[in-house]
LOLUM-243666 format. One line per 5 residues: number of its first residue (from 1); their letters; for each residue z, x, y of N, C-alpha, C, O. Coordinates in Angstrom, 2 decimals, decimal comma, padded with zeros to 5 digits. Layout:
<dotors>
NUM = a = Z X Y Z X Y Z X Y Z X Y | ...
</dotors>
This chain:
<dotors>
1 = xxxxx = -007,37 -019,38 024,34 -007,44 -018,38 023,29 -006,02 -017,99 022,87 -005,23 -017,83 023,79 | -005,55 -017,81 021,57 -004,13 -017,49 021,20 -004,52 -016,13 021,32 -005,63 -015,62 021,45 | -003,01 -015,48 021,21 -002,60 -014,22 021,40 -003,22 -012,99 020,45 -003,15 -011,77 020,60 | -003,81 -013,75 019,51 -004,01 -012,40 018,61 -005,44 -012,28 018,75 -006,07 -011,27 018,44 | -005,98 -013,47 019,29 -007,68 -013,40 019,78 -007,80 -012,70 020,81 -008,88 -012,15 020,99
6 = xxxxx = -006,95 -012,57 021,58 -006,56 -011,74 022,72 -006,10 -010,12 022,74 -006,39 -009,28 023,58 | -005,31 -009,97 021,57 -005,22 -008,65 021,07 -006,24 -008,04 019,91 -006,14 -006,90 019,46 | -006,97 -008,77 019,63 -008,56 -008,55 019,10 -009,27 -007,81 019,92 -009,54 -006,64 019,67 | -009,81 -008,73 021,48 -010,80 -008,31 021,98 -010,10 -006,92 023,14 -010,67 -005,96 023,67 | -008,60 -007,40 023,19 -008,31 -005,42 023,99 -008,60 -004,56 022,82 -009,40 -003,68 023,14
11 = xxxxx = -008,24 -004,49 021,56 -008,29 -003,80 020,37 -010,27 -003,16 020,53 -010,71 -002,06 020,87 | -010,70 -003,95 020,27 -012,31 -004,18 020,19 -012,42 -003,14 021,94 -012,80 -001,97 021,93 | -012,20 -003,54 022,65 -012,63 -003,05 023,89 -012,38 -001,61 023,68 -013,20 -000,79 024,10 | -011,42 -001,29 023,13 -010,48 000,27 023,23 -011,14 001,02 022,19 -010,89 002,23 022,12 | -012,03 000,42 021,29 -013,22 001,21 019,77 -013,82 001,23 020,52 -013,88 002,32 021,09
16 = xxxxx = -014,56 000,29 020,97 -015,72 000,27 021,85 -015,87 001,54 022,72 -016,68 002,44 022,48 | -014,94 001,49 023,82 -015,08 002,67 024,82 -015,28 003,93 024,06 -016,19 004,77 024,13 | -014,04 003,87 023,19 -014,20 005,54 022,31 -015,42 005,90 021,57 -015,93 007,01 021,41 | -015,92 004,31 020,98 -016,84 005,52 020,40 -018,23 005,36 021,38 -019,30 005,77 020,93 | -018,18 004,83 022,52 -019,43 004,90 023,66 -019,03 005,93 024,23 -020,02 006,55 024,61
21 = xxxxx = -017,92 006,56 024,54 -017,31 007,53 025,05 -017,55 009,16 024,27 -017,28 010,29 024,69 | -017,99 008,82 023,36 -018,00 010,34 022,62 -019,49 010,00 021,70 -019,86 010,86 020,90 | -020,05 009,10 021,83 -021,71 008,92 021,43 -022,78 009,48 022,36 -023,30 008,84 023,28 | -023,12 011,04 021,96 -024,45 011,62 022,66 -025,44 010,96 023,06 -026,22 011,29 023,95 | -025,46 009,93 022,38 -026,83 009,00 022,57 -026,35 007,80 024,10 -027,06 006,87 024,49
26 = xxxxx = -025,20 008,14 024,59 -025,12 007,16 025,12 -024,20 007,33 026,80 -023,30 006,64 027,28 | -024,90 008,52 027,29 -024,60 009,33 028,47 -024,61 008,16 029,58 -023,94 008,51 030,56 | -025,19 006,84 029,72 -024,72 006,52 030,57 -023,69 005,36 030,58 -023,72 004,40 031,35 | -022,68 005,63 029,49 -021,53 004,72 029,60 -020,35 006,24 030,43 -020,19 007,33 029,88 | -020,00 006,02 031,21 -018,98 007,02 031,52 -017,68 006,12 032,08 -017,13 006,41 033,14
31 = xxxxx = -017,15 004,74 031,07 -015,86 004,30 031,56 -015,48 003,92 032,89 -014,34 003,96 033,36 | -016,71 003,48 033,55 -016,26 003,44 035,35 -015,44 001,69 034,73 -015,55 001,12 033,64 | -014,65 001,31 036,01 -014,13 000,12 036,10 -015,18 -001,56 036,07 -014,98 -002,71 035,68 | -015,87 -001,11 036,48 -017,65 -002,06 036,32 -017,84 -001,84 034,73 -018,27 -002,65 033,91 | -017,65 -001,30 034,65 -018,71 -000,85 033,15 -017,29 -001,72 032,07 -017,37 -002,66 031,28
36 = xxxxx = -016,40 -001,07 032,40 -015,19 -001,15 031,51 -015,26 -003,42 031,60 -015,55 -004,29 030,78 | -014,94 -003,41 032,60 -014,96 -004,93 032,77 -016,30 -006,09 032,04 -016,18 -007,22 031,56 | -017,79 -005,04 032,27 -018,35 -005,70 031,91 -018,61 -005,42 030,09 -019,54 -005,99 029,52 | -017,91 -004,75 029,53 -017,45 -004,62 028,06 -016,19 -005,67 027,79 -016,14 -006,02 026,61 | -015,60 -006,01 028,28 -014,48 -006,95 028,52 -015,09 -008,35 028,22 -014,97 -008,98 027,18
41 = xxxxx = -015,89 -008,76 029,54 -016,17 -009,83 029,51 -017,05 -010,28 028,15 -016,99 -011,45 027,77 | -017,65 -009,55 027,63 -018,75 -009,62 027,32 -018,32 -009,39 025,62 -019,17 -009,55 024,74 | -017,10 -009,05 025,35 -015,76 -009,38 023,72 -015,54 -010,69 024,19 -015,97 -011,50 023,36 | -015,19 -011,09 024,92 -014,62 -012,46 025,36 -015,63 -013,16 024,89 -015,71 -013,81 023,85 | -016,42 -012,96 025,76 -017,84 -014,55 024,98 -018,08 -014,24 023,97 -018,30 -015,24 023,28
46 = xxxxx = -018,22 -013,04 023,25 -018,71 -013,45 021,83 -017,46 -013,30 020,60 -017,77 -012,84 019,50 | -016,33 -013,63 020,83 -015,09 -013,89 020,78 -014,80 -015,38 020,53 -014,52 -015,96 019,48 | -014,96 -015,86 021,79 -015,48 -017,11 021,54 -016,83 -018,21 021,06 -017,11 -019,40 021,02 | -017,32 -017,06 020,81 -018,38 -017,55 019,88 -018,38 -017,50 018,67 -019,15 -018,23 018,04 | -017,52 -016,62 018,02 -017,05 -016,14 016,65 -015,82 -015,99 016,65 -015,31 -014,87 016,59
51 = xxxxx = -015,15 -017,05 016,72 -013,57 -016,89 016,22 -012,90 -016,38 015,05 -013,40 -016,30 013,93 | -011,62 -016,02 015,42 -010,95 -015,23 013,93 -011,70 -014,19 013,81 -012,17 -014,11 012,68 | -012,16 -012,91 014,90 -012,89 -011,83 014,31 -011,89 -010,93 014,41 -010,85 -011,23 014,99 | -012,07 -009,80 013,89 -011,48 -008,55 013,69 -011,93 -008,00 014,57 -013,04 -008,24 015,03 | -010,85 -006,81 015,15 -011,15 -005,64 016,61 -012,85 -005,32 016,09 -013,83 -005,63 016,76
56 = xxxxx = -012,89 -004,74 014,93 -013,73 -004,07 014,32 -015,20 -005,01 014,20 -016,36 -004,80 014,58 | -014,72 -005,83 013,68 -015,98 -007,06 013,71 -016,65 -007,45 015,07 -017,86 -007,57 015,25 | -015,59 -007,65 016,04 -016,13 -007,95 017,30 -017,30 -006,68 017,51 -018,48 -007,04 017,49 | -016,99 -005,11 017,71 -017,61 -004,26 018,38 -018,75 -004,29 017,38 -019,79 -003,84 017,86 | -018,85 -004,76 015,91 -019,94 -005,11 015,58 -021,10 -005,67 015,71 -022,29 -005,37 015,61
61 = xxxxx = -020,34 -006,71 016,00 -021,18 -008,02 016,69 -021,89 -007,63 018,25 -022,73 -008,28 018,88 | -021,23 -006,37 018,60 -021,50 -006,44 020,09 -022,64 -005,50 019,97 -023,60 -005,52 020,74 | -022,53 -004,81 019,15 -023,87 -003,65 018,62 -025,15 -004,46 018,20 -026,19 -004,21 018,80 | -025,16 -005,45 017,19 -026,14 -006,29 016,92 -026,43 -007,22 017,78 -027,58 -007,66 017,76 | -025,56 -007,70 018,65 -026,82 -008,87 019,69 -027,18 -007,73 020,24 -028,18 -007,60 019,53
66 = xxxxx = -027,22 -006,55 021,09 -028,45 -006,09 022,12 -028,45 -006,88 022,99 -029,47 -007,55 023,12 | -027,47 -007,08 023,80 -028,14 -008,30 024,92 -026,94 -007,80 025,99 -026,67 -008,66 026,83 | -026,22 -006,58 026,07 -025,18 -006,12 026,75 -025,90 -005,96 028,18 -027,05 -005,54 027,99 | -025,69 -006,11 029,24 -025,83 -006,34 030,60 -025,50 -004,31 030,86 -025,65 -003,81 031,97 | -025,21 -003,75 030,06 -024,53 -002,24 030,26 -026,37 -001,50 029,82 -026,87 -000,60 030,50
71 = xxxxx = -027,10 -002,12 028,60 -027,63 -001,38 027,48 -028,84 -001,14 028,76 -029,17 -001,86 029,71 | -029,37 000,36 028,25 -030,76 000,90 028,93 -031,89 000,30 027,87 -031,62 000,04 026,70 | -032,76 000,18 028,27 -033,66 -000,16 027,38 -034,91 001,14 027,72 -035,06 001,56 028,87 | -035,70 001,65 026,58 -036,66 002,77 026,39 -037,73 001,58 026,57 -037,71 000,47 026,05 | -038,70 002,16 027,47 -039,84 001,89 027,80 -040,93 000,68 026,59 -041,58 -000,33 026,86
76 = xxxxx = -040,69 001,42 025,25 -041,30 000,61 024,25 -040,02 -000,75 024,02 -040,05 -001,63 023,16 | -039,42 -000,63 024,61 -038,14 -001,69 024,39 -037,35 -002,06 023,24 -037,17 -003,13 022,66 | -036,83 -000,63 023,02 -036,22 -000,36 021,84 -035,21 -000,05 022,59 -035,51 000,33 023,72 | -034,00 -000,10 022,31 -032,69 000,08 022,41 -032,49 001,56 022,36 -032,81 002,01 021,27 | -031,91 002,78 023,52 -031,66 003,80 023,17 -030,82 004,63 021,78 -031,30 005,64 021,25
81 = xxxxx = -029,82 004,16 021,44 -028,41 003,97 020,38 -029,22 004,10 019,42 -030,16 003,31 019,35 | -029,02 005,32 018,28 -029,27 004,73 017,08 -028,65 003,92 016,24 -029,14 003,55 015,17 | -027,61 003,62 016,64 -026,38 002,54 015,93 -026,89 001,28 016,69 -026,49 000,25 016,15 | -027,69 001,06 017,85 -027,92 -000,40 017,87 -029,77 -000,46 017,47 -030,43 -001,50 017,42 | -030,15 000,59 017,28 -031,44 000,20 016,57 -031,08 000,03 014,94 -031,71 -000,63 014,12
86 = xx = -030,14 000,66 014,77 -029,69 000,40 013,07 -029,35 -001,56 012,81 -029,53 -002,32 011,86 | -028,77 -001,73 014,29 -028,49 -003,16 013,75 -029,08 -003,98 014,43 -028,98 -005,18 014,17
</dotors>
């Protein structure tokens, strides 16, 4: 991965936290080192699945798959987030 794909997905990681970090809807992200890593890994693969993205584009992309190893799922299996039921 070159350097700026690399300063993408820290970029992307650092939106990400903030706005999981200050989203009511989303009490059980609280930034532990597990959590943080598995937001990491998880820009990386779809990083490399979509090259040339933007910080911004990535945390997009990460809202629309739904497939985060972090996400709670509600009983009817809807996504808690209204920003990832929006996408």
């Amino acid at each position: 991965m070159t350097p700026e794909l690399a300063a993408s997905v820290l970029e992307a990681l650092l939106l990400l936290h903030e706005e999981l970090s200050v989203d009511p809807q989303t009490p059980w992200y609280v930034g532990m080192p597990d959590q943080t890593q598995v937001l990491h890994d998880e820009l990386w693969l779809l990083a490399g699945e979509l090259p040339h993205r933007s910080s911004q584009a990535l945390v997009e992309t990460w809202y629309r798959a739904g497939r985060s190893s972090l996400l709670p799922v509600a009983c009817t299996g809807a996504l808690v987030s209204d920003r990832h039921q929006a996408a």
